[in-house]
C-alpha positions, 0 to 999 in steps of 0.5 A: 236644106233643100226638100230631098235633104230634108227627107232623106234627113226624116227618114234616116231620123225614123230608121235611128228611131225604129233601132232605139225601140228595138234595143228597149223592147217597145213594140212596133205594130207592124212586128212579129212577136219579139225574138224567142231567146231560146227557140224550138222551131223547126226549120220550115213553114210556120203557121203565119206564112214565114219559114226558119232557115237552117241558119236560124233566120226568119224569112218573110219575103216581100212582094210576089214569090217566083218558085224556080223548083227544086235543086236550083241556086239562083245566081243573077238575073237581067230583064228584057228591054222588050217591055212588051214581052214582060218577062225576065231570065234568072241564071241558075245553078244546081240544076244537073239531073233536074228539067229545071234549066240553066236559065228560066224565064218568068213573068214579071207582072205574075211571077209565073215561070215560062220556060226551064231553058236548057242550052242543047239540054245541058242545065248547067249555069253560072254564079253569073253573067247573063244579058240581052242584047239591046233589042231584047232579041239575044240572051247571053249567059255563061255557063262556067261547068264546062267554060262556055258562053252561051248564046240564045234567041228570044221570040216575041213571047220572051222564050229562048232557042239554041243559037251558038255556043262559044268555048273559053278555055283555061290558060295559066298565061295571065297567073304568076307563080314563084317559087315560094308560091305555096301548092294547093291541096293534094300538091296541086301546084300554082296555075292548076286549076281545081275543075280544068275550066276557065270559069266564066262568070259576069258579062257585059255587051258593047252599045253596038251589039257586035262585042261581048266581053266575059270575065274568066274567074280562073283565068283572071282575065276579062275576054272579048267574044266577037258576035259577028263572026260565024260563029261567035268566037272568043278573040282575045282576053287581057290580064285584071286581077284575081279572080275577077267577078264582075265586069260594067262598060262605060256608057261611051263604050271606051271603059270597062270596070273589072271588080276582082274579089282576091286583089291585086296580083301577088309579088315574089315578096308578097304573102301568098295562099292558093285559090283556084290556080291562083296564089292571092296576096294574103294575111300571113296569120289568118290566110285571108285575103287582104286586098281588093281592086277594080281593073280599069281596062281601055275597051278599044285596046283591051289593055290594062289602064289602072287599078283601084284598091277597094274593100275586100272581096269586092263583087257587085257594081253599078254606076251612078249619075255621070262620074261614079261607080259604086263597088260592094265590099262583101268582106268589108261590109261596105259600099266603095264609091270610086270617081271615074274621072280620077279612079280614086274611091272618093267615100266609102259608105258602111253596111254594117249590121246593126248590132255589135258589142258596144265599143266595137263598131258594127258585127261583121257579116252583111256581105253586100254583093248586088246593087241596083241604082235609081239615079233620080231618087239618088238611091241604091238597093243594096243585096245583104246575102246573110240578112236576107234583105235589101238595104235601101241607101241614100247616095247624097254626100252628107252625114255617116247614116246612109242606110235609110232602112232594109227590105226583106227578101228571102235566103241568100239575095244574091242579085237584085235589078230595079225594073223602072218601067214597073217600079219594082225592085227583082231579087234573086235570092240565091237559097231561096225558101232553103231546102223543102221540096228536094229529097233523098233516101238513106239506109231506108229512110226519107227526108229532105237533102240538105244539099240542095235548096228551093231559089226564088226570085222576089219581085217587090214594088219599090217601097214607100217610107211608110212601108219602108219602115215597117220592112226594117222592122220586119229584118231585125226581127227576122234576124234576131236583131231585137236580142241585143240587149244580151250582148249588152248584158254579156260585157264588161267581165272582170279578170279577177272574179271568183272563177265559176263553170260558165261565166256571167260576163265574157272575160270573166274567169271560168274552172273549165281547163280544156274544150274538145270540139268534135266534128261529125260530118256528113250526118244531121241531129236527127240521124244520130240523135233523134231517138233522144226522148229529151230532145226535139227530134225526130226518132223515125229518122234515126239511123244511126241512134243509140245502139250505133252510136253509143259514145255519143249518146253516153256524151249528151247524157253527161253534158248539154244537148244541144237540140236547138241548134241552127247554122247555115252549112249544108255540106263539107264546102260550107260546114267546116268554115262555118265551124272554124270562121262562125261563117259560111263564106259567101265565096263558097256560097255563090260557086255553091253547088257546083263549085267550079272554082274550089271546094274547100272542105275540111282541108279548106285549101282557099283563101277566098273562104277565109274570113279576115276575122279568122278562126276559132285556133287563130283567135285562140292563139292571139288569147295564147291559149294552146290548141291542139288540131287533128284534122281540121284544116290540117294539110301537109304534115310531116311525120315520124314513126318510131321505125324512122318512116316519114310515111302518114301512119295507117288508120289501124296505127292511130287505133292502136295508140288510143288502146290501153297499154298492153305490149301485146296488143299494140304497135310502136305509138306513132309521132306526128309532127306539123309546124306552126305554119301548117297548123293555122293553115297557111298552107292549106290549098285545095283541088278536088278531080271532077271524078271525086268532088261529088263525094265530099 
């Protein structure tokens, strides 16, 4: 065993170790205290430094903190290679109506933020794509609300001017529609997109500094900008797969690498779901996705050379050593390493949590998405953005234990680079320290916005093992990993129990015939509830409390209140997934808040937010249990009144029905009809106007 091997061996070794501790409860010195089974924070700051986010999750972010203000979503970030300058440039979204910019630069060494950057005042930015020039005396970064490329200088400081501007519109030319192609919401036929724009996302630049080439999420093309003409202008593009998130070029300059989150391009014959102007190869139960590619493109032609299935949803890359590229499978919680000499995945390597119901593998929902390589020390760092972490993973060929141990970070990393000159690893973490400094006024009252949260940045020196250690302690507390002797005590339920309200195991029996799950949206606990004096509210906030919402406070009488609640969705885009999927999709998650690729609301409308695990009606189904729905994720129904109208009943109309009979005081009761197909929403697509977007 050569010295590496050996430890790496001893560091896999120390990782299994700290998991046995943590399932039999020992402590570990440098841990919290262990999880609270039944919580009672309140999201925010505790006293020891950390903060709960509105998922429940503990952050302790490591390193030195980079504050980016308020209303801004950190998407991607790329460092100088002036390394005098010391400085790097984080691409950010959410930051309309704020002087926060679309790109702000910061001091690698302090963390302190030197310019709110705003390309000819406009702060929009993207979910990706930002870079410099070799010299370190261009930035280019897209800006995917209005479908440009934006171009700036640097001055010897690191700071940014106005340059140029490069318009890439939308063309439906590379999206194949068929007639059994399936429209969006509200009708929206395939090759329409949602926002009228290509949306430009990850971009890479030729070794000599003369092209840059920029995916086109909606267009599904990769896009070659020429930098030498005056001014700089988009010449032409070639067709990849669907929607298109990251690009990577060779070192020789001859290949670029496209990683395509919907999959390969649908047939006639094939399954189809609309997803911002595309329709993508899908489970015809479930409506996810169900592949994923990397386009292989011959740069000198810009033609298509080959393409490689994946995971789902592949997203980040990097290369690695002469001949490897490794992809982030954010559906499939897994690392595709693909040979480039044979453009064949040659091992795929599991990011998997590290909790899960024994006997069923890992729980699902890591969504690796960013990876930053140190070929020397043959390691990848790894961006989990629901565990708020960095896992450090050792590319040596041998063993299934690849995941040497997790860093934390702060909400939602949504990029991280290895700067090697400072040895230290940069992290965007897309929600940052969650929604603190932003607020709003409703019907008189202030507090928070939920809609928007405080990004940051994480700039952490590479650990050693020690410390490494430690640090994956520190994620499974924060994740709550060290209750998983619950789900251990929850199994092995026996069908033929005597059935009693609320089981002790799952798969026991129960007396309760029939769940009703009400969906109030646009409202917090607080608003409605806070004035419940057995609860952990806050009355001052309840605007809408008792004497406005009376049949809801009669319901919390009669049955539980959940007043301890946590989840991860911040408005319609994200809470309706996460109420029917047990997930805020991390699709939705990066577009959020702009959304310039789809909103998928409670008429979801996008196969890219559907998780391959399914929904609470589809999982429902398998267990051939009947659901009845009446809004949710509902689209495209047929209708017959009792008149013969096909036309949808009126508010009043379905009023009416809930009324006691009473001949003279209702209208003939109205019949609603929807097939089975439109009921597990397969044929729920979607396209919100600009106008109205804003409003859900």
């Amino acid at each position: 065993m050569s010295p590496k091997t050996s430890r790496n061996h001893s560091r896999m070794n120390s990782l299994r170790l700290l998991a046995s501790l943590l399932v039999t409860g020992l402590s570990v010195p440098a841990l919290l205290a262990q999880s609270s089974q039944f919580p009672t924070y309140q999201v925010g700051p505790l006293a020891n430094g950390a903060y709960v986010v509105s998922s429940g999750q503990i952050i302790t972010p490591a390193g030195t903190q980079v504050d980016l203000g308020i209303r801004v979503r950190a998407k991607a970030i790329v460092v100088n290679p002036n390394v005098q300058t010391h400085t790097a440039a984080v691409l950010t979204m959410g930051t309309r109506g704020t002087t926060d910019g679309a790109v702000e630069i910061f001091d690698t060494t302090t963390g302190a933020v030197l310019q709110h950057y705003l390309y000819n005042g406009d702060p929009n930015g993207g979910y990706a794509g930002i870079e410099y020039s070799a010299d370190g005396k261009y930035l280019v970064f897209s800006e995917g609300y209005n479908g440009y490329v934006n171009i700036a200088t640097v001055n010897a400081q690191g700071l940014l001017q106005d340059y140029a501007q490069v318009n890439v519109p939308f063309t439906n030319q590379f999206i194949p529609c068929f007639p059994n192609s399936p429209p969006g919401s509200y009708g929206t036929p395939c090759g329409s997109p949602w926002g009228g724009e290509s949306v430009p996302g990850s971009l890479a630049l030729s070794r000599d500094g003369k092209s840059a080439y920029v995916v086109l999420n909606e267009n599904n093309t990769l896009a070659k900008i020429d930098l030498t003409a005056n001014p700089p202008v988009q010449t032409s593009q070639v067709g990849v797969g669907n929607a298109p998130h990251t690009v990577l070029i060779s070192a020789d300059g001859q290949t670029a690498y496209v990683s395509n989150e919907g999959g390969r391009v649908p047939t006639q014959a094939d399954f189809q779901i609309y997803s911002g102007s595309s329709e993508i190869v899908a489970d015809p139960f479930i409506g996810a996705a169900v592949t994923g590619t990397v386009s292989v493109v011959d740069v000198p032609t810009l033609t298509l050379k080959a393409t490689i299935n994946t995971g789902l949803h592949p997203t980040g890359m990097a290369f690695y050593g002469r001949n490897r590229l490794l992809v982030a499978n954010a559906y499939s919680d897994t690392l595709s390493v693909i040979d480039t000499a044979t453009n064949q995945v040659s091992r795929t390597i599991n990011l998997g949590l590290p909790i899960g119901v024994p006997g069923q593998g890992s729980t699902y929902g890591a969504a690796p998405n960013s990876i930053a390589v140190d070929d020397e020390r043959g390691i990848a760092y790894v961006a989990l953005y629901n565990a708020n972490a960095v896992a450090v993973v050792d590319l040596g060929e041998g063993g299934d234990e690849a995941v040497l141990g997790m860093i934390p970070v702060a909400y939602a990393p949504s990029f991280v680079v290895l700067d090697k000159t400072q040895n230290e690893l940069i992290v965007a973490n897309d929600k940052g320290i969650g929604t603190r400094n932003s607020f709003e006024t409703d019907f008189g009252v202030t507090d928070y916005n939920s809609h928007q949260d405080n990004g940051t940045v994480s700039i952490i020196p590479v650990p050693k093992s020690e410390t490494l250690r430690a640090m994956t302690g520190q994620v499974y507390q924060n994740n709550h990993w060290d209750l998983r002797e619950n789900i251990r005590a929850a199994i092995g339920g026996n069908a033929h129990a005597k059935p009693v309200a609320i089981p002790k195991r799952i798969g026991d029996p129960s007396l309760i015939k029939h769940v009703f799950l009400i969906i109030r949206e646009n409202r917090t606990y607080d608003q409605m509830l806070g004035d419940v004096v057995a609860g952990n509210g806050d009355a001052s906030l309840a605007v809408f409390g008792g004497k406005d919402s009376p049949n809801v406070h009669a319901l919390v009488q009669r049955f539980p209140l959940l007043d301890n609640f946590y989840d991860p969705s911040r408005q319609s885009a994200d809470g309706h997934q996460w109420i029917t999927e047990g997930l805020a999709p991390y699709s939705d998650d990066i577009q959020s808040p702009d959304w310039n690729r789809s909103y998928a609301g409670g008429n979801a409308g996008d196969a890219l937010v559907y998780q391959n695990k399914g929904f609470l009606f589809s999982e429902a189904e398998k267990a051939d249990l009947r659901v009845k729905l009446y809004g949710e994720y509902v689209e495209n129904d047929t209708f017959l009144q009792p008149t013969g109208s096909t036309n949808e009943p009126s508010w009043s109309d379905f009023y009416n029905d809930a009324l006691p009979l009473n001949p003279a005081r209702r209208a003939p009761s109205t019949t609603r009809t929807r097939s089975r197909r439109t009921l597990l929403c397969l044929a729920c697509p979607t396209t919100w106007s600009r106008t109205s977007r804003s409003s859900a």
